[in-house]
PATI-355936 format. One record per residue: residue in one letter; x, y, z of N, C-alpha, C in turn. Coordinates in steps of 0.05 Angstrom, whole numbers, padded with zeros to 5 digits, always signed. Layout:
aXYZXYZXYZ
...
***
This chain:
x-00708-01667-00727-00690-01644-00724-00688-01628-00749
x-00681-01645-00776-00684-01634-00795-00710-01611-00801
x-00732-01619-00797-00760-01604-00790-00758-01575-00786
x-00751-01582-00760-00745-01565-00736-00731-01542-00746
x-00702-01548-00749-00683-01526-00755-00682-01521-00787
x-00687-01534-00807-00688-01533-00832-00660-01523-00837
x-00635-01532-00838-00613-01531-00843-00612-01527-00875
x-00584-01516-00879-00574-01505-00910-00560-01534-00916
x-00554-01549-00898-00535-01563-00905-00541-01593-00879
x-00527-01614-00893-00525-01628-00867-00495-01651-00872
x-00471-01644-00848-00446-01654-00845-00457-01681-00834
x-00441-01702-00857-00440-01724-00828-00418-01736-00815
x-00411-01730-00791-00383-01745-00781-00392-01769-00762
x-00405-01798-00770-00409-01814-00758-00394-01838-00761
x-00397-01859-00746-00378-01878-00750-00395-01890-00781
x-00369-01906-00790-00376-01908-00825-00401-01922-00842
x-00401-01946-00818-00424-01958-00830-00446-01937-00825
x-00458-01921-00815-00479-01905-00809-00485-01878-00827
x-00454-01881-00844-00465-01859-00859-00483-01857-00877
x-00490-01882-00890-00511-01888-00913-00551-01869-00898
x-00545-01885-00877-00576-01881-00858-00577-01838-00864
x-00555-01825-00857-00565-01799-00854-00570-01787-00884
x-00543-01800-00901-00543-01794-00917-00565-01793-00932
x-00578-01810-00942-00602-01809-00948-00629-01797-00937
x-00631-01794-00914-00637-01773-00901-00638-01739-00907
x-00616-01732-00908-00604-01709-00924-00627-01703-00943
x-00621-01731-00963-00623-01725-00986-00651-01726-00984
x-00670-01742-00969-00702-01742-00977-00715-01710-00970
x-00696-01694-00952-00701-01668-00951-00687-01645-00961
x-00674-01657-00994-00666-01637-01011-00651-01634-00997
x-00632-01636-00985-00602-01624-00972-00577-01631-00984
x-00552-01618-00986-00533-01623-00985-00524-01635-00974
x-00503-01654-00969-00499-01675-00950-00466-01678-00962
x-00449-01668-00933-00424-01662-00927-00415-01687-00910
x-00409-01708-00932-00394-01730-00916-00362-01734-00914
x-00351-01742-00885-00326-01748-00888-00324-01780-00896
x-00297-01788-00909-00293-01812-00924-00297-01834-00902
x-00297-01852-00913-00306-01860-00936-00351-01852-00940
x-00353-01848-00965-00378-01834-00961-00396-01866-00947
x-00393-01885-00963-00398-01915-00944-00389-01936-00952
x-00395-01954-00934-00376-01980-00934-00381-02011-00954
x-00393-02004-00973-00406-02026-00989-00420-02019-01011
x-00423-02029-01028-00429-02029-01059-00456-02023-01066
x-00482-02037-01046-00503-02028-01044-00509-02004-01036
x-00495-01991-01018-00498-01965-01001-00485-01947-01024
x-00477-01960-01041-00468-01941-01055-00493-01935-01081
x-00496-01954-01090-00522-01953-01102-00546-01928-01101
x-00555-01942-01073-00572-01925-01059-00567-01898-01052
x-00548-01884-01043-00531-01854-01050-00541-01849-01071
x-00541-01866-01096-00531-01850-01121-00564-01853-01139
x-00580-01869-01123-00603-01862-01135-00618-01843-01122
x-00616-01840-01093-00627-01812-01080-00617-01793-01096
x-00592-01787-01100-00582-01757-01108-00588-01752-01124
x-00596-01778-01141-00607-01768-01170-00641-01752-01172
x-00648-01767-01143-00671-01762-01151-00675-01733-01119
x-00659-01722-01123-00652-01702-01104-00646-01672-01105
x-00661-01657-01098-00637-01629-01098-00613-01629-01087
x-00612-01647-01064-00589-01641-01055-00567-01647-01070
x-00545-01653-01064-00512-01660-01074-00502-01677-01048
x-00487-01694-01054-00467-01707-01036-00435-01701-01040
x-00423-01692-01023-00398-01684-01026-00379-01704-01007
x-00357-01707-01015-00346-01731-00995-00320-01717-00984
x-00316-01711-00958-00288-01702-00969-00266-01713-00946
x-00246-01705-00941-00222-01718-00922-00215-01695-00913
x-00217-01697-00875-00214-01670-00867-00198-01657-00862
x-00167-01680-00870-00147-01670-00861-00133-01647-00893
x-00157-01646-00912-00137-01628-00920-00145-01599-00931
x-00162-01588-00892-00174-01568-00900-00154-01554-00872
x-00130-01568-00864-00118-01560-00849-00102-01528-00855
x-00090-01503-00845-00083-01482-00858-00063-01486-00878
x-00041-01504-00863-00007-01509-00883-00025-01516-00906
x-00043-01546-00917-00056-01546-00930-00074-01526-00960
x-00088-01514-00943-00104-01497-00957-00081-01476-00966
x-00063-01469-00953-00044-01448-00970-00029-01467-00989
x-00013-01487-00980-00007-01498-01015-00029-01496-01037
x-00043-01509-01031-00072-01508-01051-00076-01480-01069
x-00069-01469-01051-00074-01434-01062-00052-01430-01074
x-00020-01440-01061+00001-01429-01088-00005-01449-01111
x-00017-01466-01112-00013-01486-01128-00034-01480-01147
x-00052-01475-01142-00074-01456-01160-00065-01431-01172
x-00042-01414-01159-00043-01386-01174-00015-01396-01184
x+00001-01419-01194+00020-01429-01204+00052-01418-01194
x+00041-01408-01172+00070-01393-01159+00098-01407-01153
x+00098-01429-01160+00111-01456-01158+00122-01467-01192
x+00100-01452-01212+00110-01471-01240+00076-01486-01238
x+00084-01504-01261+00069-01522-01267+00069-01549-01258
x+00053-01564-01244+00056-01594-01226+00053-01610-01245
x+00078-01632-01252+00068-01656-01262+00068-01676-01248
x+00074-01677-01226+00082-01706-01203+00067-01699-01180
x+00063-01723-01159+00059-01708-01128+00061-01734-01125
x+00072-01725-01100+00079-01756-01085+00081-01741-01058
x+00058-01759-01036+00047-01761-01011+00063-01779-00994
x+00068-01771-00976+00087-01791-00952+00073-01781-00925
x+00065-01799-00918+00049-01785-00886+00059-01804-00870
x+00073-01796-00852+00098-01808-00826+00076-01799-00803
x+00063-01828-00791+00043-01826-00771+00058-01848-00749
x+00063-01835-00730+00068-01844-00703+00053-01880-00690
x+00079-01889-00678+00053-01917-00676+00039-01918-00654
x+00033-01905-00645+00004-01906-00624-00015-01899-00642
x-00014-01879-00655-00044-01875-00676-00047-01894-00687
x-00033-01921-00699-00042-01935-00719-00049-01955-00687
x-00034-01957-00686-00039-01979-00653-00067-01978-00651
x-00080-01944-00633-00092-01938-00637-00122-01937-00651
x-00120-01940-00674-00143-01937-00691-00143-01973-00695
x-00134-01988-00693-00135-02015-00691-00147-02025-00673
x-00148-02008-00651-00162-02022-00623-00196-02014-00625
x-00199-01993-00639-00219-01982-00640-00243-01998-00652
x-00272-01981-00662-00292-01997-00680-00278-01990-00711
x-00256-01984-00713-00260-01986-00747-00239-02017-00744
x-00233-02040-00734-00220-02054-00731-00233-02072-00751
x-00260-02069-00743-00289-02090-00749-00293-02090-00776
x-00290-02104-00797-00305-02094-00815-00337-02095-00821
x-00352-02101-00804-00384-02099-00807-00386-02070-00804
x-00365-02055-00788-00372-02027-00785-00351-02000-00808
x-00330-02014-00810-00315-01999-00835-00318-02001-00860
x-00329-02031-00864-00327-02034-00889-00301-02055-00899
x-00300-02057-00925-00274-02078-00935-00276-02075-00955
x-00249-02087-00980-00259-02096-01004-00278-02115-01014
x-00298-02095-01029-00300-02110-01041-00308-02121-01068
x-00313-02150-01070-00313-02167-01089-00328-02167-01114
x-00344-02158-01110-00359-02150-01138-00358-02118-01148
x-00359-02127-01169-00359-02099-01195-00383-02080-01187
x-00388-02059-01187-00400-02039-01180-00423-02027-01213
x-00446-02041-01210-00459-02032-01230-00486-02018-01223
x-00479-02002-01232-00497-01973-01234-00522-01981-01261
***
């Protein structure tokens, strides 16, 4: 597909463990590569990201979607043109309903062969 359409860019919103597979992908055709978090689920996959990109035009960007929401992006914007003062603190409180957590428990990120987990070893590059 990549071929085919020769994209500027390539988003990936797949379930987590699978993001490593496109990702690299992306990258063997010089692309940008627009992942939502986590970029992947393990220490090796992380590796491997970071030796493609190196050896890549593309870029890997990771981001969290929830904070391209409008309320969002307009704080961001007073908070950039300092219309507020100067920020030394921030403190996040996110009040999520319990069916969503219910929810996302029942689901495949329950698993960790497919989300991921901590872990245990040190991360050497």
């Amino acid at each position: 597909m990549i071929q085919e359409t020769k994209p500027d860019a390539l988003i990936v919103a797949s379930r987590d463990d699978t993001h490593v597979d496109y990702i690299l992908k992306g990258l063997a055709h010089d692309l940008d590569v627009i992942i939502e978090k986590p970029m992947v689920t393990n220490v090796d996959d992380v590796k491997k990201v970071l030796k493609a990109e190196a050896n890549s035009k593309g870029n890997v960007t990771v981001t969290f979607n929830y904070r391209y929401s409008p309320i969002h992006r307009k704080i961001k914007e007073l908070l950039l043109e300092e219309k507020i003062g100067r920020i030394t603190s921030v403190n996040l409180n996110w009040y999520i309903d319990t069916y969503h957590e219910a929810s996302y428990f029942k689901r495949w990120n329950r698993l960790r062969k497919y989300s991921g987990g901590p872990e245990r070893r040190r991360l050497r590059i």
